[in-house]
C-alpha positions in Angstrom: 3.1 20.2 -5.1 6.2 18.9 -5.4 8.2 16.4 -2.7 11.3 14.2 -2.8 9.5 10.8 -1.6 5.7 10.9 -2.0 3.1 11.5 -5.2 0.3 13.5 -5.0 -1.9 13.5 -7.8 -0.1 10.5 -9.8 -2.1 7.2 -9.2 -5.2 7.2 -11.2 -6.9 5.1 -8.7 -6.2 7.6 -5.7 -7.3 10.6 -7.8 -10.7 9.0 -7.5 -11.4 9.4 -3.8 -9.7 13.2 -4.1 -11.4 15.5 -3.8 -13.2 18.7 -1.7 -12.9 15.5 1.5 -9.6 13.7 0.6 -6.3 14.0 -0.9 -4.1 10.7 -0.9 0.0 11.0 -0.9 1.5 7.4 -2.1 5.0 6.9 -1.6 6.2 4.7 -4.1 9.4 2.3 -4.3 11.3 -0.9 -5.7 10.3 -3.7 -3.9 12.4 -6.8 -5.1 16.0 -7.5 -5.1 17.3 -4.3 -4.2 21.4 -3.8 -3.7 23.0 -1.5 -1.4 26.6 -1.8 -0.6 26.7 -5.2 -1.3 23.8 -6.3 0.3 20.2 -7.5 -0.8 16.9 -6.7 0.3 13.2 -7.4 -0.2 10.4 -4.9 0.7 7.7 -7.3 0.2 8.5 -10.3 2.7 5.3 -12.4 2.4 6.0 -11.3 -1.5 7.4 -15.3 -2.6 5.0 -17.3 -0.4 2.0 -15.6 -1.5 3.0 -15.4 -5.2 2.6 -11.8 -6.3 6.3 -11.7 -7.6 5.6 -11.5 -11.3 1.9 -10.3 -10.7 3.8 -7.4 -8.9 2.1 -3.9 -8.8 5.0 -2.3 -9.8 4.6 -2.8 -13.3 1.5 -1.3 -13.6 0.7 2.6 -15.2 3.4 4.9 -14.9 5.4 1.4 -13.2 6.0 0.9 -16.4 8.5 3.0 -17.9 11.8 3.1 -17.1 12.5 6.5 -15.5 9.5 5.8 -12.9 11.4 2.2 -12.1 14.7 3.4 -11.6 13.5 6.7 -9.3 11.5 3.5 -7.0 14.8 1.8 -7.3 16.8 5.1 -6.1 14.2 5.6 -3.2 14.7 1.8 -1.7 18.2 2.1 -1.9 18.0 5.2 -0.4 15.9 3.5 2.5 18.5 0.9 2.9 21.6 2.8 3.0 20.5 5.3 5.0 17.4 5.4 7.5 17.7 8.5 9.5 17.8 10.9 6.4 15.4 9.1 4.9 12.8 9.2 7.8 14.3 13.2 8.2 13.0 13.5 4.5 9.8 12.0 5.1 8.9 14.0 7.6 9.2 16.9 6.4 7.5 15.9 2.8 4.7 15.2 5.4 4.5 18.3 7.3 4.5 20.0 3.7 1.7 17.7 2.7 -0.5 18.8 5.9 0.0 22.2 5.6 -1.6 22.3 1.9 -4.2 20.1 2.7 -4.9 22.2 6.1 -5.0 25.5 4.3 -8.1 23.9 1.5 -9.7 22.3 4.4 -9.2 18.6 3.1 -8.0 15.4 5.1 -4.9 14.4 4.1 -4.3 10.9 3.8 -1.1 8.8 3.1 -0.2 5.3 2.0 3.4 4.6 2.5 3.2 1.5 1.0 2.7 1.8 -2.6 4.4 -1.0 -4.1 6.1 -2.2 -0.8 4.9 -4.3 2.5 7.1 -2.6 4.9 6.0 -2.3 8.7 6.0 1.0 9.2 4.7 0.9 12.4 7.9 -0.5 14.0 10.0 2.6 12.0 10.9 5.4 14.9 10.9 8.8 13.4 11.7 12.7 14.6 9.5 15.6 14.9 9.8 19.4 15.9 12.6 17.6 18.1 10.0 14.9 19.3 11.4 11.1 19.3 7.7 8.8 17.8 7.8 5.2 17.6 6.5 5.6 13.8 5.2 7.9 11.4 1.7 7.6 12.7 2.1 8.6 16.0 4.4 11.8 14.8 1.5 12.9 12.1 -1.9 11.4 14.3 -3.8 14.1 11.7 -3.0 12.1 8.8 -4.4 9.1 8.3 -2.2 6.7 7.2 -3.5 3.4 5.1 -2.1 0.5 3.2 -2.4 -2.9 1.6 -0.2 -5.8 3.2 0.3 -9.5 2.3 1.4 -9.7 6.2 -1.6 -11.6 8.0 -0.9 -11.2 11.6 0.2 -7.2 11.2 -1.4 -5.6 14.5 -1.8 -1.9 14.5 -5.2 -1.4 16.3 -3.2 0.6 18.8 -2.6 3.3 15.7 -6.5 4.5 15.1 -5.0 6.6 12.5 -3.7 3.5 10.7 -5.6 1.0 8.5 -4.6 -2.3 6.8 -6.3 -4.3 4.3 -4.9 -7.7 3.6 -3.8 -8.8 -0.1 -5.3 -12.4 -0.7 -3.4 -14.9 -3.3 -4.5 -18.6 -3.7 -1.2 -19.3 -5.1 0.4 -20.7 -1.7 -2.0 -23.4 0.3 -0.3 -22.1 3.4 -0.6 -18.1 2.4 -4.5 -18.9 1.5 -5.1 -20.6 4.6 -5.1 -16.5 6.6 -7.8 -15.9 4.7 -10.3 -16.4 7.4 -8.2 -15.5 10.3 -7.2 -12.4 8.2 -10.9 -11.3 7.2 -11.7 -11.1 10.5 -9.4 -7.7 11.4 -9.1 -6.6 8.0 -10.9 -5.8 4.8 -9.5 -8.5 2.3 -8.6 -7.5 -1.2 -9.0 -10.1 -4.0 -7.6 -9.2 -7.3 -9.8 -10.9 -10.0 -8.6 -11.2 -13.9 -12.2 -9.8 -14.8 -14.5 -7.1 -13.0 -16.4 -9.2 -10.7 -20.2 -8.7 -10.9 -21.2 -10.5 -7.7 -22.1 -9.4 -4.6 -20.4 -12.1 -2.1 -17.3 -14.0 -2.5 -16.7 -16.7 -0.1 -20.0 -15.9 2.1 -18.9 -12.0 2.6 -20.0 -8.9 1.2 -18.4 -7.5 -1.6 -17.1 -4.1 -2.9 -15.9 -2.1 -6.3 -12.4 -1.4 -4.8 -11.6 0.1 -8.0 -14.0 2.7 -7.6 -11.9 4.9 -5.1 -8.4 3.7 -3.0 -10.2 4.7 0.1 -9.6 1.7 2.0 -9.9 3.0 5.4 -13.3 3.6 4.7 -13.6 -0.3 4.5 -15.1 -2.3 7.3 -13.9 -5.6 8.5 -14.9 -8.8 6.8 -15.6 -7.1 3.3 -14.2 -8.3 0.1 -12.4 -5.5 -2.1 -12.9 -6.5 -5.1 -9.6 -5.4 -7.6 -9.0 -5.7 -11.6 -5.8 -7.1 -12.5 -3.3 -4.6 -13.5 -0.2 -4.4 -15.4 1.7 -7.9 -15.7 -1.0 -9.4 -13.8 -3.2 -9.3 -16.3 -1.6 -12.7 -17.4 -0.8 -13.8 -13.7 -1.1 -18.1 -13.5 0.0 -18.6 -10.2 -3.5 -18.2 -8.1 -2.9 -15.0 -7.1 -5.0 -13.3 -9.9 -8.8 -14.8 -9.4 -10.5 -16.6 -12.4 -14.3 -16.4 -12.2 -16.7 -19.3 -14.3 -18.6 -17.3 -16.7 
């Protein structure tokens, strides 16, 4: 399988949950500081309050080589420049995504947020001639999941979309959605260690290392995450120490 924007087959965390039941498509990009035409933009908008900068997934396996950073880069710029082609290309790596996964039977499954936090549920999109206010109405036998730092995201109107909120104690006024958050969403923590327990702040916790199934998650559940990459040295608060 090969397409111009997503990965299939690439994240070894995804590759957990695939299988004879599900097959996960990420589509991966740059995130920070990206210049088009003059202009700058950030894919991660919660990204400096809630301190994940240097912690930043996009260092982490494959993040880390060069090629792999500069093909993100070429995607986000791509994004920025020029939307309707973009979306156009999307599409149809989605349709061709659906059609393998129809033809073995499996669900497909697609997070368009690999290493981003945009809202793609405000992004219109074309199909078979059809005008969709996003990706997830245009493809309702996909379902679509993510991570987001973005507390008050609403998307209970998509059922074939599911979010699960990225915690960081780096901020006191990012920290303080926790509880508000936990509430709609499945809250992931990223500790610097495997956690071992089974609470964390009076709520159930799970290995979310063990597949990147998230929208298998219910509400008020703690996803428990290993730091990765650069954040295996994070300070800030948003990596989670544990007292041995």
């Amino acid at each position: 399988m090969t397409y111009k924007l997503l990965g299939v087959g690439t994240n070894a965390k995804t590759i957990k949950g695939d299988g004879d039941e599900y097959l996960t498509a990420i589509l991966y990009m740059h995130s920070w500081k990206i210049m088009v035409d003059g202009s700058m933009f950030n894919s991660c908008s919660m990204a400096t309050l809630a301190g994940c900068v240097e912690g930043c997934l996009i260092s982490a396996g494959r993040g880390a080589f060069n090629n792999v950073q500069e093909a993100r880069r070429r995607k986000a710029e791509w994004f920025y420049r020029d939307r309707d082609t973009f979306m156009q290309q999307m599409v149809k790596d989605c349709e061709k995504f659906v059609q393998y996964c129809s033809k073995r039977d499996i669900q497909p499954c697609v997070r368009p947020n690999g290493t981003t936090d945009i809202r793609w549920e405000l992004i219109p999109c074309e199909r078979g001639g059809v005008e969709h206010p996003n990706l997830m109405t245009a493809f309702p036998e996909i379902q679509w999941y993510d991570y987001t730092k973005i507390p008050n995201r609403k998307v209970d109107h998509l059922d074939n979309y599911h979010l699960t909120w990225s915690y960081s104690a780096a901020n006191a006024k990012y920290e303080q959605h926790f509880d508000a958050a936990v509430q709609d969403m499945p809250v992931a923590v990223v500790f610097r260690t495997p956690y071992k327990g089974k609470t964390w702040r009076g709520y159930n916790v799970i290995d979310g290392d063990a597949n990147d199934l998230r929208f298998l998650d219910p509400k008020r559940t703690i996803v428990a995450l290993y730091a990765k990459g650069k954040a295996k040295k994070d300070k800030s608060g948003f990596v989670v120490d544990i007292a041995a």
